[in-house]
C-alpha positions as CSV (number, residue, x, y, z in Angstrom):
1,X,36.4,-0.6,-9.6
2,X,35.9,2.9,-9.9
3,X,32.1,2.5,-10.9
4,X,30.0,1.7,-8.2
5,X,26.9,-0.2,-9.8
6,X,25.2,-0.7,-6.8
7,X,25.1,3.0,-5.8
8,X,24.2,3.9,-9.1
9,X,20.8,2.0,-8.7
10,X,20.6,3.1,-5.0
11,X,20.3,-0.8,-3.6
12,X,22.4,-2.4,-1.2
13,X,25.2,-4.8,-1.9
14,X,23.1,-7.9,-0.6
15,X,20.0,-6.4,-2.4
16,X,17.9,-9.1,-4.2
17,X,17.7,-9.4,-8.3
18,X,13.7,-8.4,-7.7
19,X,15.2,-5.3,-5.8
20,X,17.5,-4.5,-8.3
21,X,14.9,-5.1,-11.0
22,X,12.6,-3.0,-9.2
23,X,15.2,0.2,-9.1
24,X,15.9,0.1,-12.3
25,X,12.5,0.0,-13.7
26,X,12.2,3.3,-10.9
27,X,15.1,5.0,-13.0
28,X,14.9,4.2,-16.5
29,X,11.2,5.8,-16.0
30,X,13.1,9.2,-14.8
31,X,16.2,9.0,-17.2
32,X,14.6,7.5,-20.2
33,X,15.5,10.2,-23.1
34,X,12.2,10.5,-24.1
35,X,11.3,12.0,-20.7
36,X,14.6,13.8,-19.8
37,X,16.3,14.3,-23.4
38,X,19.0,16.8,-21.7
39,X,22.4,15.3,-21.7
40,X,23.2,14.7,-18.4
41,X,20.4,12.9,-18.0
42,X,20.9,10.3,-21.1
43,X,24.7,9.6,-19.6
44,X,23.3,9.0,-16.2
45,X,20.7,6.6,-17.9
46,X,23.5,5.1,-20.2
47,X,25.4,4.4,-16.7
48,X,22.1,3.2,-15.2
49,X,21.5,0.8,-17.8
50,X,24.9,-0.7,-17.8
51,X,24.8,-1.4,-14.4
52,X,21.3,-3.2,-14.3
53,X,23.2,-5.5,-17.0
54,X,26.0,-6.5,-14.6
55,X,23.6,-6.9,-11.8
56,X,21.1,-8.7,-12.8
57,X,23.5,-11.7,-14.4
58,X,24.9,-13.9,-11.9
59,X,27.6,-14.3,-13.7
60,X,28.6,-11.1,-14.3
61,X,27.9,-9.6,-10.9
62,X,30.1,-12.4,-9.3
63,X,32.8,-11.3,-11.7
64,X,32.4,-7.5,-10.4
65,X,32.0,-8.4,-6.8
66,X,35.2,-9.6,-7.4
67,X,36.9,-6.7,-8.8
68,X,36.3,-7.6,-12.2
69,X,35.0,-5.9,-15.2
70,X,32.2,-7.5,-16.8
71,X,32.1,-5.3,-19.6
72,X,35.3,-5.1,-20.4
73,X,35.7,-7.1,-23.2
74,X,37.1,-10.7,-23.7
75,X,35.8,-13.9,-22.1
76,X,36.7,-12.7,-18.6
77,X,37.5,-9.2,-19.1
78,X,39.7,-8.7,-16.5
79,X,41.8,-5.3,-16.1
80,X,44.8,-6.4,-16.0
81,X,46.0,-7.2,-19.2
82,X,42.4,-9.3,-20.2
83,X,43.2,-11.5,-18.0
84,X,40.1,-14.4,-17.8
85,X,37.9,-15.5,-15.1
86,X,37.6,-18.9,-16.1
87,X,41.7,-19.3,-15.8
88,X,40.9,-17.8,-11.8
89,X,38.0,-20.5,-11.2
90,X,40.4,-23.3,-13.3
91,X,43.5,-22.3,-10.8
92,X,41.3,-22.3,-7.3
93,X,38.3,-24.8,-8.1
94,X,39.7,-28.1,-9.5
95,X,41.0,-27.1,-13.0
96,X,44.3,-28.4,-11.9
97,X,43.0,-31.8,-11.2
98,X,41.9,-32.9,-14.6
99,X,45.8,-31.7,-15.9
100,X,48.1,-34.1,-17.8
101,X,47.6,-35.8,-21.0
102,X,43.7,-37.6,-21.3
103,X,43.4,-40.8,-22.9
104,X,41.9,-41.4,-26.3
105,X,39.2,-43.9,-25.5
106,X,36.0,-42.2,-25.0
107,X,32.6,-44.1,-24.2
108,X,30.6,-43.9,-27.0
109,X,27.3,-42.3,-28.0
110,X,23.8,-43.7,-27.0
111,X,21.0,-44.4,-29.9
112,X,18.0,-44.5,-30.1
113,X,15.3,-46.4,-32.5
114,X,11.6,-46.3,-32.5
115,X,9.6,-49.1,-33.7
116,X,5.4,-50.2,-34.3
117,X,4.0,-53.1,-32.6
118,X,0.6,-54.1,-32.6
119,X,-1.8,-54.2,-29.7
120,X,-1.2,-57.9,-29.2
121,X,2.6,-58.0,-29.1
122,X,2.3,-55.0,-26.8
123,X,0.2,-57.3,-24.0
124,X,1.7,-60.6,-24.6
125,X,5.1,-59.6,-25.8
126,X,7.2,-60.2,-28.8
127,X,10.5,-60.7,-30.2
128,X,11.7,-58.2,-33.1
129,X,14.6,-58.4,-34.5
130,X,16.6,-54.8,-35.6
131,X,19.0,-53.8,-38.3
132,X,21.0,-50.8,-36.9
133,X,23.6,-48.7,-38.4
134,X,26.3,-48.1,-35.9
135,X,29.8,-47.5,-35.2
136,X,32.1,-50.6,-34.0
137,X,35.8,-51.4,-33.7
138,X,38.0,-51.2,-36.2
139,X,39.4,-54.8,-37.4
140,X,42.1,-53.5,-39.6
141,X,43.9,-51.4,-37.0
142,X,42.3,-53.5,-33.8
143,X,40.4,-50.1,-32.8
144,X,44.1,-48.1,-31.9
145,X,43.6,-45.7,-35.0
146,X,47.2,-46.4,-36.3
147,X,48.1,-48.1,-39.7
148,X,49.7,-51.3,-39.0
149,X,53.3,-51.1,-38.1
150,X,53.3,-47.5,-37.0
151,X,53.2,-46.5,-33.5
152,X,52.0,-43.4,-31.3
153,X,54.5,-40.8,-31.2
154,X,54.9,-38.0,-28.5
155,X,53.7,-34.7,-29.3
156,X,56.7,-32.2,-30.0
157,X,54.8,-28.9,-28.7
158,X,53.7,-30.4,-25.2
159,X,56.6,-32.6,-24.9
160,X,54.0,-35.3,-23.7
161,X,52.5,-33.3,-21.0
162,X,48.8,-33.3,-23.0
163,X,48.4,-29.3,-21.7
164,X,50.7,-25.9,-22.3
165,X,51.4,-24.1,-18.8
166,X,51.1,-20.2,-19.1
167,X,51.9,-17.9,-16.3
168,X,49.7,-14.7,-16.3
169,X,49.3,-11.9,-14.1
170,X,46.0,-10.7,-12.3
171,X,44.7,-8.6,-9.6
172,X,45.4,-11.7,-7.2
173,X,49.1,-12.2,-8.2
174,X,50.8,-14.7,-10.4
175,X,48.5,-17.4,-11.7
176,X,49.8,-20.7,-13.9
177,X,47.2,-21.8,-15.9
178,X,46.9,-24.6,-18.1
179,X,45.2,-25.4,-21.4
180,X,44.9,-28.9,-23.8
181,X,47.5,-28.6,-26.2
182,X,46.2,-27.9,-29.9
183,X,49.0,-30.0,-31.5
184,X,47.7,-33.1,-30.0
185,X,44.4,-32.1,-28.7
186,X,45.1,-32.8,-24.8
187,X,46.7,-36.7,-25.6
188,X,50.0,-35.9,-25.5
189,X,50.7,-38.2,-28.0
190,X,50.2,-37.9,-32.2
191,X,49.0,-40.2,-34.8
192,X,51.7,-40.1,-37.6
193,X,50.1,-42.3,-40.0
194,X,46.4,-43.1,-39.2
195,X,44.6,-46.5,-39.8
196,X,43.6,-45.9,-43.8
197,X,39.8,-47.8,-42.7
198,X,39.1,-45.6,-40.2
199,X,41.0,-42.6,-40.2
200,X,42.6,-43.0,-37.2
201,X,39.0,-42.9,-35.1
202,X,39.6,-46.3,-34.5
203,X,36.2,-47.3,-35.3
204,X,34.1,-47.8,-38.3
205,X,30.4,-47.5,-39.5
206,X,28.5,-51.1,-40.2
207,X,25.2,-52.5,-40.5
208,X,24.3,-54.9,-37.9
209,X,20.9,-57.1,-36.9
210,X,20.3,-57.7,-33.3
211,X,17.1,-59.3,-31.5
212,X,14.8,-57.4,-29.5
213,X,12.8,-59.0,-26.3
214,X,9.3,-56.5,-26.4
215,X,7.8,-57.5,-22.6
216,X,4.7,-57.9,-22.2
217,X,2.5,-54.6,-21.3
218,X,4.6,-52.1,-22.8
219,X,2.5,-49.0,-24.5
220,X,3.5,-46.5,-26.9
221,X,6.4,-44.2,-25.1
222,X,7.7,-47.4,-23.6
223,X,11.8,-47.3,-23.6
224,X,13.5,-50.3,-23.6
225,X,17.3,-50.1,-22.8
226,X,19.8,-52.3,-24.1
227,X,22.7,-51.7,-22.2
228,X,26.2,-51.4,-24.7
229,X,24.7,-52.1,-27.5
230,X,24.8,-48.4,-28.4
231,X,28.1,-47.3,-30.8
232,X,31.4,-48.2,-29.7
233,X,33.8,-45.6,-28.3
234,X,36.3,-43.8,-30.4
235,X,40.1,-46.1,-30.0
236,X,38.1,-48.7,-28.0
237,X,36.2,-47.1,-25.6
238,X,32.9,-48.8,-24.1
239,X,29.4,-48.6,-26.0
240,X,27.1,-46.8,-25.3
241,X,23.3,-47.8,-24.3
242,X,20.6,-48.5,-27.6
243,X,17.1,-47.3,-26.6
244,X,14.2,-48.6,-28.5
245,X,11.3,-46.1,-28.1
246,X,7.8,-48.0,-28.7
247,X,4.8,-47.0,-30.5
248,X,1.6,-49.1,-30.7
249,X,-0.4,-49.0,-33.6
250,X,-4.3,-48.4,-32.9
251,X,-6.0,-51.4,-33.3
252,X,-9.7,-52.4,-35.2
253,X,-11.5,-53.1,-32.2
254,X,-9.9,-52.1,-28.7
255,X,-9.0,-48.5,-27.3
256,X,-6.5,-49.0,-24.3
257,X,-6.5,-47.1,-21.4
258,X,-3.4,-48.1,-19.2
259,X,-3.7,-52.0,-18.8
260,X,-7.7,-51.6,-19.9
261,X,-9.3,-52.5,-23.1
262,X,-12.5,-51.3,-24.3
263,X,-14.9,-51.7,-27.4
264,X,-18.1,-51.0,-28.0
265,X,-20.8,-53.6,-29.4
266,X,-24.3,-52.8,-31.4
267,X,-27.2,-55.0,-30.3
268,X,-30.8,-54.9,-31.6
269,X,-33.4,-53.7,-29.6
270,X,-35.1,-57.4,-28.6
271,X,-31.6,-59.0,-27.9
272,X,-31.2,-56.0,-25.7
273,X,-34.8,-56.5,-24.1
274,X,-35.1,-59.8,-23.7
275,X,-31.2,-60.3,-23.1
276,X,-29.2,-63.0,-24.6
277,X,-25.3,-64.6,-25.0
278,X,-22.6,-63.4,-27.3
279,X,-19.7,-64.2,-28.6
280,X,-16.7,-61.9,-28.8
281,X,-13.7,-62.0,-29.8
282,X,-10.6,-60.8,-27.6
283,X,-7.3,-60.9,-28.2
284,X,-7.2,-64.2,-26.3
285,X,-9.7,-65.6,-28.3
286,X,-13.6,-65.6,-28.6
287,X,-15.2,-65.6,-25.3
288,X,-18.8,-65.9,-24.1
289,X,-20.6,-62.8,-22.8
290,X,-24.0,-62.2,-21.1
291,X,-26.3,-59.4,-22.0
292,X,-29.6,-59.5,-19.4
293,X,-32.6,-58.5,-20.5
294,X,-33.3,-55.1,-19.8
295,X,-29.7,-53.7,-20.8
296,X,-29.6,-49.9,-22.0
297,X,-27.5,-48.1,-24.3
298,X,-24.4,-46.5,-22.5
299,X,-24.3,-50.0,-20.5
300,X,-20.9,-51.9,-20.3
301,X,-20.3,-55.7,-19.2
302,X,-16.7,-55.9,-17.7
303,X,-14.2,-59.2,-18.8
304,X,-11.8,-60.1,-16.1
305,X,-8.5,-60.3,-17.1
306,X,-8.4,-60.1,-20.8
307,X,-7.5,-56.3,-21.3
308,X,-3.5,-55.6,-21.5
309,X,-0.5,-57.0,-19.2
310,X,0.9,-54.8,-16.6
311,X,4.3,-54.0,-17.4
312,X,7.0,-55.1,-14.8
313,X,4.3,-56.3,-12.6
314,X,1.9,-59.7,-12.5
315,X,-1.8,-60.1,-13.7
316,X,-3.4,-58.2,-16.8
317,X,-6.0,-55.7,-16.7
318,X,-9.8,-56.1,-17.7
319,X,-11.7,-55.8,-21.0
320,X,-14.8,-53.3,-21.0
321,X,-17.4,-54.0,-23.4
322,X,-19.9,-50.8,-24.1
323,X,-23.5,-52.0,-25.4
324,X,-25.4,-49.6,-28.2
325,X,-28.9,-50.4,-28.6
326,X,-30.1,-50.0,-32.2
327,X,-33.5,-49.1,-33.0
328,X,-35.0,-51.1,-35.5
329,X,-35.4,-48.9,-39.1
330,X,-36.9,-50.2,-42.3
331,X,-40.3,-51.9,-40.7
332,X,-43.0,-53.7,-42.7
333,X,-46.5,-53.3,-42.1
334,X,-47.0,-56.8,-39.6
335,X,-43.7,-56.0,-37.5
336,X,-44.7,-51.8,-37.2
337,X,-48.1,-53.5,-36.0
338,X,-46.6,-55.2,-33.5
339,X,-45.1,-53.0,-32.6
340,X,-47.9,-51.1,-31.8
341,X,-49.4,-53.8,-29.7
342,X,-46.3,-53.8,-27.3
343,X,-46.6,-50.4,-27.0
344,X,-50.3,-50.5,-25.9
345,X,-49.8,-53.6,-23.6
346,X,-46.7,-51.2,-22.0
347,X,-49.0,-48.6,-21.5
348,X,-46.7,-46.8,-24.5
349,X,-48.7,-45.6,-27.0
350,X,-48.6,-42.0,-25.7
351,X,-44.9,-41.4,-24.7
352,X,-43.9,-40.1,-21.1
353,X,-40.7,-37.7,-21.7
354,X,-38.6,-37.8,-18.8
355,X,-35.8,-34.6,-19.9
356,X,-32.9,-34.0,-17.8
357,X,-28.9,-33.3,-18.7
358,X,-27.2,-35.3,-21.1
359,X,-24.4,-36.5,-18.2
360,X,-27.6,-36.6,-15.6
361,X,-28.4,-39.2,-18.0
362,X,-25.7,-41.3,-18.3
363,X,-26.2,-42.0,-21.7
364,X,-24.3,-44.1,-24.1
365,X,-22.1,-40.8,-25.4
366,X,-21.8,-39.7,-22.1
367,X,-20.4,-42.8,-20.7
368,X,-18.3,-43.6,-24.1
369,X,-16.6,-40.3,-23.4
370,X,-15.8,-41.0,-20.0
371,X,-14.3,-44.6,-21.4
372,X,-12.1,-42.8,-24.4
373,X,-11.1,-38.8,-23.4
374,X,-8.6,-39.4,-20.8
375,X,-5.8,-42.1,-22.0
């Protein structure tokens, strides 16, 4: 190369991309034309600039550390004669392997769905079953792509070979390269009279219903792989994989959090005093609960082992039950009087404030954010 990029932005020939960054920035601050309009000074940053390109692409500054010229046009741009790089890397770095004619069978394409389950088939399970659009073999030509009676014929271009040879000069000497032949597309062999149902593909678009096993614990992002049941390959190749994609729909009651459910039940203020039993209703059924007497708003009363199944694993998570006091509204005269009494046998009647942070707290909102931010 007559050029010397690297001497034109004064680094070395090992220098870093953040040292050749770094010079460049230094020059195009002295050389810009807006600061040295002279001409000498806008070809020298015109040379500058051209060499910061080649050396700060990988690509490119391979291809000119190995006498090549980047910007000389084409894919390669090689001197001699446009000869290109990719044929050099093809002849010395396996291109030769994957020569000769490839066959037409060609795994075929993965798929995915998405689908809605509710909370309860997502913790227990459920069985769905799916109508797809897909591609599968072709009955009418038994997947080969030809019209019955006709056969594959050898190309007439590549004589069979599937590639065309090509000698072609370069700095190194004589290379042969080799490239798929466009008459056949790399098969070596022609289709004279494709299959009229498929069009020689060997395969055909159908509507199909197939039965899906949901596990139990799966949550909304949960893939579930079913392994060739993606569309068939082109001539008979294998299937590819079908990926259903879940998405649980939000339910009434429960928020999840991993394999956790919560909710949140109201009481009244004497059931929360005095304490008392409820009944609530899970996805398993309606269970029994104990408040005791005392609880607070903000309060939560955990349920072993009715929240959500763990997927691929044994046992199922807790339920969390958050407790909101109500304060009584709407009072007649007898119950605002007593009332009154309870508050002068607590010692009530003048209220104590005790202030403080709404998280020193640990109030009910406080709490109930901690239960329902992070998910």
């Amino acid at each position: 190369m007559s050029t010397d990029y690297y001497a034109l932005l004064g680094v070395s020939r090992d220098a870093t991309p953040e040292d050749i960054k770094k010079a460049y920035r230094r020059l195009a601050r002295e050389l810009h034309p807006d600061v040295n309009p002279d001409p000498e000074h806008q070809d020298r940053f015109k040379q500058v600039t051209a060499a910061y390109e080649v050396l700060s692409d990988p690509e490119k500054r391979q291809m000119y550390d190995l006498g090549g010229d980047p910007l000389g046009g084409g894919r390669g741009g090689f001197g001699a004669g446009g000869f290109d790089f990719g044929d050099i890397m093809d002849a010395f770095f396996g291109g030769a392997a994957q020569r000769g004619p490839r066959t037409r069978a060609r795994r075929g394409q993965d798929a995915l769905i998405r689908i809605q389950v509710d909370l309860s088939d997502a913790v227990f399970g459920s069985s769905r079953d799916l109508t797809v659009d897909t591609a599968v073999a072709c009955d009418a030509c038994q997947a080969s792509g030809m019209a019955q009676g006709s056969s594959l014929q050898t190309c007439a271009m590549c004589k069979g070979r599937g590639e065309l040879q090509q000698m072609q000069r370069s700095f190194l000497g004589q290379v042969m390269t080799a490239r798929p032949c466009p008459a056949c597309q790399g098969f070596g062999t022609t289709i004279p009279h494709p299959c009229t149902e498929c069009s020689g593909d060997g395969r055909v678009r159908t509507r199909r219903t197939l039965t899906v096993q949901v596990p139990p614990g799966v949550d909304t992002g949960t893939r579930i792989q079913l392994t060739g049941e993606g569309e068939v390959g082109p001539h008979g190749g294998p299937a590819g994989d079908l990926f259903i994609e879940v998405v649980v729909r939000p339910h009434d009651l429960f928020e999840r959090r991993g394999d956790e459910l919560h909710c949140v039940v109201t009481l009244p203020m004497t059931a929360a005093a005095l304490g008392t039993s409820l009944q609530l209703q899970t996805l398993d059924g309606p269970v029994d609960v104990e408040i005791r007497p005392g609880t607070q708003s903000g309060e939560s009363v955990t349920v072993r082992g009715h929240g959500a199944a763990r997927l691929r694993s044994s046992g199922r998570g807790d339920m969390h039950v958050h407790l909101s006091v109500q304060t009584p509204t709407g009072l007649d005269p007898a119950q605002e009087d007593l009332l009154r009494q309870l508050a002068g046998l607590r010692d009530e009647a003048t209220v104590q404030v005790s202030q403080g942070t709404a998280t020193a707290s640990g109030g009910l909102f406080s709490r109930l954010k901690d239960a329902f931010s992070s998910r």
